[in-house]
C-alpha positions, -999 to +999 in steps of 0.1 A: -823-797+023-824-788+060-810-755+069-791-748+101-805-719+114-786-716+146-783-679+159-753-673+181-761-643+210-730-622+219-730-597+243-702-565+246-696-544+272-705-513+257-702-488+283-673-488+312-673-459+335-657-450+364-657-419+379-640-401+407-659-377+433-635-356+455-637-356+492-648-319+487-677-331+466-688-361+491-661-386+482-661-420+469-662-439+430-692-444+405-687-471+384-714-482+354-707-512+334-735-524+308-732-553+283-755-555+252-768-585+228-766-583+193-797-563+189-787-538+215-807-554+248-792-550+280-782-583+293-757-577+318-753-544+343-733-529+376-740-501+393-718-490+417-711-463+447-677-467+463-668-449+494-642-460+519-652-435+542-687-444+545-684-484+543-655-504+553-675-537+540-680-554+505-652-534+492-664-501+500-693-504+485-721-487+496-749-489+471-750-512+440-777-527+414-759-557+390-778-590+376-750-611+382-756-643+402-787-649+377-810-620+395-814-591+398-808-570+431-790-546+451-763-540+475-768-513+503-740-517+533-726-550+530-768-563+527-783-576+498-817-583+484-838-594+454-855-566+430-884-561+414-871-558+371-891-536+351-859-519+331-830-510+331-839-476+330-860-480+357-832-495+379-811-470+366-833-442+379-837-459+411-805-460+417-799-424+406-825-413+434-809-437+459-774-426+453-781-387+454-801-390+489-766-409+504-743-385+489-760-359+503-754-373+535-716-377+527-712-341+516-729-332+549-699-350+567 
């Protein structure tokens, strides 16, 4: 008797964030989104800085990592490009570092 072993991958989004920076504080939207696999792997992310006032293009956005479009890269003022993927931690952190230089900028405005 044969078994069926046939393993069906879900992913969740298990974290949706959005939060709000006020003009006094440099302005703009953060936005994570993170999906997960059964066994808790990353499998799909966004990460996002929205500010109107310092990018008209792509929505606003100014800075953004995401693996959509089967890759993984980021968006910097309406431009986008291929990354190297260690982790997501590690893009995390990069974009962490990334986004703190540019909204220093913005609260210098």
């Amino acid at each position: 008797m044969k078994k069926n072993k046939k393993q069906i991958y879900s992913e969740q989004l298990v974290e949706d964030e959005t939060f709000t920076l006020q003009r006094s504080r440099g302005n703009g939207i953060l936005k994570r989104q993170i999906w997960r696999d059964v066994n808790g792997t990353v499998t799909r992310y966004s990460l996002t800085y929205i500010n109107h006032y310092l990018f008209t293009g792509d929505n606003g956005r100014v800075l953004g990592y995401d693996n959509a479009h089967g890759f993984h890269h980021k968006h910097h003022l309406g431009k986008m490009e291929a990354v190297n993927f260690i982790s997501f931690t590690d893009i995390e952190e990069r974009f962490q570092k990334e986004f703190e230089v540019i909204h220093e900028q913005a609260r210098k405005k």
